[in-house]
MARVEXLO-530947 format. One line per field, with one value per residue: residue number from 1; x, y, z of N, C-alpha, C, O in turn. Coordinates in steps of 0.05 Angstrom, whole numbers, always signed. Example, Ala and Ser with C-alpha at 12.3 -4.5 7.8 and 13.67 -1.06 7.14 Angstrom:
<pts>
n: [1/2] .
nX: [+264/+257] .
nY: [-114/-45] .
nZ: [+156/+142] .
caX: [+246/+273] .
caY: [-90/-21] .
caZ: [+156/+143] .
cX: [+264/+258] .
cY: [-66/+1] .
cZ: [+156/+157] .
oX: [+285/+268] .
oY: [-66/+23] .
oZ: [+169/+161] .
</pts>
This chain:
<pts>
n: [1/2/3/4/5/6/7/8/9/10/11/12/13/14/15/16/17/18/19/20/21/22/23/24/25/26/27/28/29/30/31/32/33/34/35/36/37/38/39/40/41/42/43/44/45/46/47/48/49/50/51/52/53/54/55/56/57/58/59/60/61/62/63/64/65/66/67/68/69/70/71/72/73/74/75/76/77/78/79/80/81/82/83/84/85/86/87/88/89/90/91/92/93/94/95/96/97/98/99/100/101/102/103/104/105/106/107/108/109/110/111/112/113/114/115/116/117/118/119/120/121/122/123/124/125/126/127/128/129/130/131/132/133/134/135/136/137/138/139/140/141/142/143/144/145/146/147/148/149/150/151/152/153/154/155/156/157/158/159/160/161/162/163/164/165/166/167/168/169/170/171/172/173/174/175/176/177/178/179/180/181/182/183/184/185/186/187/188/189/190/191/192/193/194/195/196/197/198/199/200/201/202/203/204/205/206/207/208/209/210/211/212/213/214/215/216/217/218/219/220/221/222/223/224/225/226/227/228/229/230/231/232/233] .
nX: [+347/+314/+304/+345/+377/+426/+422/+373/+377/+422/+380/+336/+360/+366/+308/+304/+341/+325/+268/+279/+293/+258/+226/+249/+248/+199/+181/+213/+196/+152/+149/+173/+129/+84/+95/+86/+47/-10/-33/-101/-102/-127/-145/-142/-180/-222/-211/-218/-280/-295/-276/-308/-359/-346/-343/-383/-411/-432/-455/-401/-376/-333/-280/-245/-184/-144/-70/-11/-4/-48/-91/-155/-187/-253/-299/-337/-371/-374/-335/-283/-223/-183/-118/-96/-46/-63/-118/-134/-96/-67/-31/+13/+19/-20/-72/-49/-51/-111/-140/-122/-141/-196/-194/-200/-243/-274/-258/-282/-337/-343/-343/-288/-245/-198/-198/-240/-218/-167/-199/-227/-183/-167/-185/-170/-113/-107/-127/-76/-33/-22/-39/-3/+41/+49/+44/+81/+129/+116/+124/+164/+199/+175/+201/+165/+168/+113/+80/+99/+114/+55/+55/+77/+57/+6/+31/+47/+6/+4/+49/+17/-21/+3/+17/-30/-43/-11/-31/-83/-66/-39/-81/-113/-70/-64/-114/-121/-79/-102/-154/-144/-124/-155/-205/-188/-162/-105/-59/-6/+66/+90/+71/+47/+92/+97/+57/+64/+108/+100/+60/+89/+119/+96/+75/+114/+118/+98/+112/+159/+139/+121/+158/+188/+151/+160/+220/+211/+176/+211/+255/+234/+223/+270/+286/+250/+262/+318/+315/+289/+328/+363/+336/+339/+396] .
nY: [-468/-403/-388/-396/-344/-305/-250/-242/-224/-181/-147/-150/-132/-82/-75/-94/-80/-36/-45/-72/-26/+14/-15/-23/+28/+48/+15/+43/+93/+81/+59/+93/+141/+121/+116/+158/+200/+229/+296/+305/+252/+209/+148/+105/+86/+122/+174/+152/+154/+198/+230/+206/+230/+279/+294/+269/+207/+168/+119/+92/+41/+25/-22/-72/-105/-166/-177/-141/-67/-79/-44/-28/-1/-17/-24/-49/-69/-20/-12/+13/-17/-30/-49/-68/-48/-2/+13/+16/+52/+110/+140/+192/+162/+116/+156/+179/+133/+125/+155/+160/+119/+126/+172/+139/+122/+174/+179/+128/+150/+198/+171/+173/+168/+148/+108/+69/+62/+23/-9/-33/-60/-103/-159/-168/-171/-207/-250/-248/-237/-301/-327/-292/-315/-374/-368/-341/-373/-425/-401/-391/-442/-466/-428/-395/-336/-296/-333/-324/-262/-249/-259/-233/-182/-194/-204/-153/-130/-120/-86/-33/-36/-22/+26/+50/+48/+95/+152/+130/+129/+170/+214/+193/+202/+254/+279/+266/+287/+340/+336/+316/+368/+399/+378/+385/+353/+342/+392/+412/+421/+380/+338/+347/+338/+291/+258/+264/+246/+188/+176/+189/+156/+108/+120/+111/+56/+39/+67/+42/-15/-10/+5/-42/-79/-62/-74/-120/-130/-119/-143/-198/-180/-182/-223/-249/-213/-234/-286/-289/-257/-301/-338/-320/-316] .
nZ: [-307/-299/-244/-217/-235/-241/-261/-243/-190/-194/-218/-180/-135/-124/-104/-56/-29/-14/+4/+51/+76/+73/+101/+149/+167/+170/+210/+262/+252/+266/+318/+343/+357/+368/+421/+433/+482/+447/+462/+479/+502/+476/+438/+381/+368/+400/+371/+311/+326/+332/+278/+256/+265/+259/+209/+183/+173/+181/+177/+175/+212/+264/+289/+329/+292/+298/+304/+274/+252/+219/+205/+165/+116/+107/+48/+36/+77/+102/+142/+184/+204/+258/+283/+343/+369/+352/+361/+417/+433/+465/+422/+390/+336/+328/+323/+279/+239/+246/+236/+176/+155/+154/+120/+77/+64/+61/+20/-11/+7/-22/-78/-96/-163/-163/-123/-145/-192/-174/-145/-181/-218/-184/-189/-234/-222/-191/-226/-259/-235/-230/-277/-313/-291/-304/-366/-379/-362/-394/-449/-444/-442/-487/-517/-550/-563/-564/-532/-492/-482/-486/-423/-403/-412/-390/-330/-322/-301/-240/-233/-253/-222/-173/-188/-195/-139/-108/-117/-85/-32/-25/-16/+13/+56/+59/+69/+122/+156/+145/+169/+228/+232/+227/+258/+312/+341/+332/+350/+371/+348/+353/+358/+301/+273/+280/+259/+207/+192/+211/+175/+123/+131/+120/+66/+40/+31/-5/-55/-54/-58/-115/-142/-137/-172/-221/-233/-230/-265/-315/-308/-325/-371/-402/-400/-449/-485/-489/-499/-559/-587/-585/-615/-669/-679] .
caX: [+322/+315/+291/+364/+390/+440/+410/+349/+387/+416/+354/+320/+373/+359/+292/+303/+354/+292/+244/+299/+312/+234/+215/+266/+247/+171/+182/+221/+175/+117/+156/+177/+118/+71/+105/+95/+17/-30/-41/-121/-96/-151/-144/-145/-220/-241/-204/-237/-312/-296/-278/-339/-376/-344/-336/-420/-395/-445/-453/-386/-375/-309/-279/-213/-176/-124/-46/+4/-5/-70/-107/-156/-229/-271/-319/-364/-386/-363/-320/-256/-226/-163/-105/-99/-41/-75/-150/-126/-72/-77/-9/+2/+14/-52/-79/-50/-67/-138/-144/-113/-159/-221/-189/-202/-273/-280/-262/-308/-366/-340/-329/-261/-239/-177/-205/-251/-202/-159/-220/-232/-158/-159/-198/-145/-87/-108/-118/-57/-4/-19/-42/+25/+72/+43/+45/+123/+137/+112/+133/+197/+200/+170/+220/+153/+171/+94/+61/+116/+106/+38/+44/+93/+36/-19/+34/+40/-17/+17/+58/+3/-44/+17/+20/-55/-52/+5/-51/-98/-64/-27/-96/-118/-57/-64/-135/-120/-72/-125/-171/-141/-111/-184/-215/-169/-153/-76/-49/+20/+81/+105/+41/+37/+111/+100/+33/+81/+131/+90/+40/+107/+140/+80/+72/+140/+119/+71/+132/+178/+123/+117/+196/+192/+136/+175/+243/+207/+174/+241/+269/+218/+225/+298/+288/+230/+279/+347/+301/+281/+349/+381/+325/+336/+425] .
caY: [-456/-379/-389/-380/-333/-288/-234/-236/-210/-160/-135/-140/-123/-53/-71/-118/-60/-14/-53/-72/+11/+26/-24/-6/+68/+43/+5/+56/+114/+80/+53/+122/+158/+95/+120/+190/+206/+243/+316/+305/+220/+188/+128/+111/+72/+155/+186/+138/+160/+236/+243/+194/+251/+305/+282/+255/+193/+161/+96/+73/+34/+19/-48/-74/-135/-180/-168/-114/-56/-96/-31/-28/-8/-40/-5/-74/-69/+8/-21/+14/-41/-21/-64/-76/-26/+25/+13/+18/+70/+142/+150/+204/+150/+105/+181/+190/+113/+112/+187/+156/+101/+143/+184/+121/+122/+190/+166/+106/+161/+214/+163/+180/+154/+123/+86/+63/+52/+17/-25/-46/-69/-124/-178/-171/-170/-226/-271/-241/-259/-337/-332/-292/-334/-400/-367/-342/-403/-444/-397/-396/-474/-468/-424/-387/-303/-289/-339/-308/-239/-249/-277/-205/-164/-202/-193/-121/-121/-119/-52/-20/-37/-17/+50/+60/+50/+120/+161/+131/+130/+190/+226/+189/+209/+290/+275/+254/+301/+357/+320/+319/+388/+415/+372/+393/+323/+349/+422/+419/+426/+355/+324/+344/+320/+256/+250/+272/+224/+165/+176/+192/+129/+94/+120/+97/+26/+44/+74/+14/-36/+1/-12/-72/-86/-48/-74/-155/-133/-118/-174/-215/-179/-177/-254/-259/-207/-250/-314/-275/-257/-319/-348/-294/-316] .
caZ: [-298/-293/-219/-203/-257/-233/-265/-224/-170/-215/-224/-157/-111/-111/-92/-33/-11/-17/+21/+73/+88/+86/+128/+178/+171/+185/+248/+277/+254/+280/+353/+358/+354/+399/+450/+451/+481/+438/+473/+486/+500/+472/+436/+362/+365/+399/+348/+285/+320/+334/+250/+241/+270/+245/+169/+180/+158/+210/+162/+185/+243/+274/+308/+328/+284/+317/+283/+282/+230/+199/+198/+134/+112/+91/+42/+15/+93/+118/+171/+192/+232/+267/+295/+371/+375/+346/+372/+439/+439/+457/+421/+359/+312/+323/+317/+252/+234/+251/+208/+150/+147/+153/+91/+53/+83/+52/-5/-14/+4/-53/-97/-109/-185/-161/-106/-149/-216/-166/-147/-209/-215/-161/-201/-263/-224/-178/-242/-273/-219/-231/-311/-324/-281/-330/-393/-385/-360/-422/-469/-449/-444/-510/-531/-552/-557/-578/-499/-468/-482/-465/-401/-391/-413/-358/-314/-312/-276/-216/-242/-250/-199/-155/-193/-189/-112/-105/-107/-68/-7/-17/-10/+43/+82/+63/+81/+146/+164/+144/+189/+248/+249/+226/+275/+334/+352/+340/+352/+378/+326/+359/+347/+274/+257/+287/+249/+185/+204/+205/+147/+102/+122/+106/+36/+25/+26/-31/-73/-56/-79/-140/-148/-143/-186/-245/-241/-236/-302/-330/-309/-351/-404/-408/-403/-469/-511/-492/-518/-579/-602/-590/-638/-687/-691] .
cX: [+327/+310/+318/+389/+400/+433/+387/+356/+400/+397/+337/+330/+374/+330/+293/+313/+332/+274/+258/+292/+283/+219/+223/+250/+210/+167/+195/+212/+145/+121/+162/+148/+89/+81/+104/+59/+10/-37/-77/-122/-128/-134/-151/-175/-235/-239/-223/-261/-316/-294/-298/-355/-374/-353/-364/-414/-415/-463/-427/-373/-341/-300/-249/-210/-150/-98/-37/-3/-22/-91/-121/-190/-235/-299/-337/-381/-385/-361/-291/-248/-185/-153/-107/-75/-45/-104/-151/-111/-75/-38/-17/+0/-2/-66/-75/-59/-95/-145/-136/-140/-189/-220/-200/-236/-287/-281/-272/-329/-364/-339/-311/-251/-222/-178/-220/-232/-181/-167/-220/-211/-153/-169/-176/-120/-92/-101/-94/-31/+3/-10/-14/+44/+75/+51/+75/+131/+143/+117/+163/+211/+192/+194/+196/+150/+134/+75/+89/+119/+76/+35/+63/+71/+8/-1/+41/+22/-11/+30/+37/-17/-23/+26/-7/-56/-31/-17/-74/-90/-37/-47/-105/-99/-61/-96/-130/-102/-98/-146/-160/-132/-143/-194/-212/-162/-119/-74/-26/+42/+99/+90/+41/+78/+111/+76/+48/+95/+116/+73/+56/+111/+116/+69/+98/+137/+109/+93/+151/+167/+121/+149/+202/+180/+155/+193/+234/+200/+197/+258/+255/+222/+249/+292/+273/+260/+308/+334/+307/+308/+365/+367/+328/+379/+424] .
cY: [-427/-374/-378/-364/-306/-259/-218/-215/-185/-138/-129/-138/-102/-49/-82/-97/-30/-11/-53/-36/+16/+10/-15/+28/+67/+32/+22/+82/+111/+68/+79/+137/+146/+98/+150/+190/+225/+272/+309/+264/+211/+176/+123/+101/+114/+167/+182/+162/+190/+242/+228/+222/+279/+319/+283/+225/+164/+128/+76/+66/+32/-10/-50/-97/-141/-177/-140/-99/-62/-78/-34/-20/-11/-27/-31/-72/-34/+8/-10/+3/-21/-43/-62/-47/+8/+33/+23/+40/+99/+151/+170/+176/+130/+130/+181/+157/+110/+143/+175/+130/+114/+166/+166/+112/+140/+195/+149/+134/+182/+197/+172/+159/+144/+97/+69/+41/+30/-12/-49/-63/-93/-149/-191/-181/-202/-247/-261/-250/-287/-335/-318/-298/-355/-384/-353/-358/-426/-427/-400/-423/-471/-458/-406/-355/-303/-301/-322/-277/-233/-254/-251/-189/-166/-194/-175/-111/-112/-100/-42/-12/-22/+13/+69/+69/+79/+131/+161/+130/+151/+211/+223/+204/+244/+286/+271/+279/+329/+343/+324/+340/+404/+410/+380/+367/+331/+380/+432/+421/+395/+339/+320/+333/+289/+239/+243/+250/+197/+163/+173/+162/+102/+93/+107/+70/+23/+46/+41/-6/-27/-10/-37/-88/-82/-64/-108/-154/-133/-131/-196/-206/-177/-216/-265/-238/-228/-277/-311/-267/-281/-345/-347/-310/-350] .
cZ: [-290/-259/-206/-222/-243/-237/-251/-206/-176/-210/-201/-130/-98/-96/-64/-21/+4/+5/+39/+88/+92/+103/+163/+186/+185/+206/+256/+282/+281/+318/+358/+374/+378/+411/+464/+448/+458/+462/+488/+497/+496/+448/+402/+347/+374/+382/+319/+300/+321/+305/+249/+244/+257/+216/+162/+173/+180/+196/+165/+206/+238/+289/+299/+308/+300/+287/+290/+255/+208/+197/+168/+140/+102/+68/+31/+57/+116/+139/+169/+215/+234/+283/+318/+381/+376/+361/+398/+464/+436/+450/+389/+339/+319/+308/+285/+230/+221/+226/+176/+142/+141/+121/+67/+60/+66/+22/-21/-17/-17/-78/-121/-135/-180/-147/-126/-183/-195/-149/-161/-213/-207/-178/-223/-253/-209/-198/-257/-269/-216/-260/-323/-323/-308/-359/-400/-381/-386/-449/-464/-458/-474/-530/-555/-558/-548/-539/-485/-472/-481/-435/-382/-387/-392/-333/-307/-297/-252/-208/-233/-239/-171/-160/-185/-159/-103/-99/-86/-44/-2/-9/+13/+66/+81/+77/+116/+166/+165/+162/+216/+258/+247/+255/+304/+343/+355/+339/+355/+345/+332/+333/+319/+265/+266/+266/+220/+171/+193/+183/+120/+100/+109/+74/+16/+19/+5/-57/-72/-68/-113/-159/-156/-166/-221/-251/-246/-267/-318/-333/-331/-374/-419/-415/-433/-488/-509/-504/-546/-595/-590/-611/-665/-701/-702] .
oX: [+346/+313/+318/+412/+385/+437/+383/+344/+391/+400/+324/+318/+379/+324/+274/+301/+330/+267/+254/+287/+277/+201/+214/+245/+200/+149/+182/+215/+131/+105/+154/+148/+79/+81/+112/+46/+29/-47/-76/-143/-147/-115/-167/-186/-250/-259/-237/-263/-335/-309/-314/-364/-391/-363/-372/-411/-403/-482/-428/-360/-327/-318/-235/-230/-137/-102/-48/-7/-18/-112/-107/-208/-226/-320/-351/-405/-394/-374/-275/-256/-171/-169/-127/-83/-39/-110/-168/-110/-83/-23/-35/-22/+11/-72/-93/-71/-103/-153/-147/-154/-201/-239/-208/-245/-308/-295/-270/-336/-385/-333/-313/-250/-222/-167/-211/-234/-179/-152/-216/-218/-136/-149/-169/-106/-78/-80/-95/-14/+22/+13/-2/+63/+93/+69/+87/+147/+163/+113/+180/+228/+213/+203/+206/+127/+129/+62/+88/+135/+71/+13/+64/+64/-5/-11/+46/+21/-25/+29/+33/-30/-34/+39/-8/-66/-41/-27/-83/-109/-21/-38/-108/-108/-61/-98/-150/-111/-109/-146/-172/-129/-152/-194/-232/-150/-107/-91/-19/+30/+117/+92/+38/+80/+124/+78/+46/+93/+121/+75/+47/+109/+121/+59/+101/+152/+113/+91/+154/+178/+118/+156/+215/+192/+160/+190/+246/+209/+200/+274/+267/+225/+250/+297/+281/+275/+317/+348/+324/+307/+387/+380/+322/+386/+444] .
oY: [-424/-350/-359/-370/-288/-244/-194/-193/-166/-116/-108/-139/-98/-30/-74/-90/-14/+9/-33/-30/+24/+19/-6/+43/+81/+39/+21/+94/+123/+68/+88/+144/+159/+78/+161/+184/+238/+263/+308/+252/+209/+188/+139/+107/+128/+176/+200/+184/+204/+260/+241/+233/+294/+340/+295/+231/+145/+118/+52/+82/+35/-19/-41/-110/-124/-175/-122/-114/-54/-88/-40/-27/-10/-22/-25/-76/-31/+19/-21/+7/-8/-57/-49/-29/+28/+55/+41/+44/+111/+163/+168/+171/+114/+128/+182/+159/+101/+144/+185/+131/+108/+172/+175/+90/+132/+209/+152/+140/+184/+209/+175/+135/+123/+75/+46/+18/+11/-30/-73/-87/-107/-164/-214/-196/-221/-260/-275/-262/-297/-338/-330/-294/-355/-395/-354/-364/-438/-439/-411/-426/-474/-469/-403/-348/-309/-286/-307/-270/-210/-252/-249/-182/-147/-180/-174/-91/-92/-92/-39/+9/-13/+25/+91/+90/+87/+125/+180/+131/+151/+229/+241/+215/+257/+294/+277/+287/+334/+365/+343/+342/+418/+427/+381/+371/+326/+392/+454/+422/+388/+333/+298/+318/+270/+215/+220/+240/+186/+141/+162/+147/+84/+75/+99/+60/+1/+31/+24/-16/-44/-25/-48/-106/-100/-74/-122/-166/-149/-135/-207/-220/-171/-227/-287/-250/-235/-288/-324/-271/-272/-365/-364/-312/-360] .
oZ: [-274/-253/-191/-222/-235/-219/-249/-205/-164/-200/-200/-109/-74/-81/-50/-2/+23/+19/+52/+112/+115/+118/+184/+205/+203/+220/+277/+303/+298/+336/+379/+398/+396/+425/+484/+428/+451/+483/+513/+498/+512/+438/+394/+326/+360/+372/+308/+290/+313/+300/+235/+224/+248/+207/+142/+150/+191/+208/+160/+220/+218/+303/+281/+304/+312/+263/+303/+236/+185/+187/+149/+155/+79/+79/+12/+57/+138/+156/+153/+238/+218/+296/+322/+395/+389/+371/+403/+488/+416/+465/+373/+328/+305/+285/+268/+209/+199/+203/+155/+122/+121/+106/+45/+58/+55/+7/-45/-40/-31/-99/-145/-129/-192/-151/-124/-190/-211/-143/-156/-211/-219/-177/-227/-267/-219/-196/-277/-282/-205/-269/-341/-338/-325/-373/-421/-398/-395/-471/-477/-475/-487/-550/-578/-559/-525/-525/-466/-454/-476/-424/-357/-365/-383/-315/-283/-283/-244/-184/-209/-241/-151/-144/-174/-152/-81/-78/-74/-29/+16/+6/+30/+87/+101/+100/+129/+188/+186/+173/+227/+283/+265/+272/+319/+364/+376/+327/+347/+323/+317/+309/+310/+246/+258/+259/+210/+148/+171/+171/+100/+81/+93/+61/-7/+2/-6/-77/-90/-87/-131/-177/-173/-177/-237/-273/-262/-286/-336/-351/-349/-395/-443/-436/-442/-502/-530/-521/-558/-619/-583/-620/-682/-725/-714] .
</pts>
């Protein structure tokens, strides 16, 4: 069974080492920076309604959700819900949090093409990550090249939905930064590396997923061509 094929690991060890180092680098960005007040200390729920106001943006409400780092908005109801650490916290990084989320706010109301191509995306990949597990599976079992290089090609989805999302939440975060120094919400030279700080390490998770996504395809498909030529001798 390929389930435990030495290779695998091979193949996705650089990612695991990846995610390992940017997770670390994201909890300690974001404990750092929860700890240091905000200059004007307000809170990342004041923050969200001061760019609501600023932006006009006066269609989307705000509310807390329960969970750590479960920030997200919501554009099918134009809810930016914010985690409990952040909703709460007059620290910079809720600050630069609750800004980044509102970026993706701003982007719902421009209808930004990536948000939107990115959108679109979710439906495919959703059925993609089952429909292309099954159909490498049974080609391989089959011994199949032709279902098992389909069942590569559905699951690419996952690549590329993980390539599509780079952009969108690399804008959000310049968005956000531009936001809060426009706004005055930040001004100091602390302030804005901490904002920096945490927005970076958060885009890293975006790149690392992407990593990962890549090198699993490659793994599959190292697995459908090693089939393929041992059919072929």
């Amino acid at each position: 069974m390929f389930f435990f094929d030495p290779y695998y690991l091979i193949f996705m060890a650089p990612a695991f080492l990846l995610m390992l180092a940017v997770q670390f680098y994201v909890s300690s960005s974001y404990s750092k920076w929860s700890q240091v007040p905000s200059r004007l200390r307000i809170n990342g729920a004041q923050a969200a309604a001061q760019l609501i106001r600023y932006t006009g943006l006066y269609n989307v409400r705000v509310e807390g959700v329960h969970g750590h780092l479960t920030d997200h908005y919501d554009p099918r109801d134009k809810t930016l819900r914010l985690s409990e650490s952040v909703y709460g916290s007059a620290s910079v990084a809720a600050l630069a949090v609750a800004a980044h989320e509102l970026g993706h706010a701003l982007q719902d109301h421009e209808g930004y093409a990536p948000l939107k191509l990115r959108a679109a995306l979710v439906p495919a990949v959703n059925i993609g990550s089952y429909l292309g597990w099954i159909l490498l599976m049974i080609g391989l079992l089959l011994q199949s090249s032709q279902i098992a290089w389909l069942g590569v090609i559905v699951f690419s989805g996952g690549a590329i939905f993980a390539l599509a999302t780079l952009p969108v939440e690399f804008n959000a975060s310049a968005r956000a930064r531009r936001l809060l120094l426009e706004s005055g919400l930040i001004s100091t030279e602390e302030e804005l590396r901490g904002v920096n700080q945490v927005l970076n390490a958060a885009a890293l998770t975006y790149v690392a997923a992407l990593v990962t996504a890549v090198l699993q395809l490659l793994y599959y498909a190292t697995l459908v061509l090693g089939m393929s030529d041992r059919r072929r001798e």
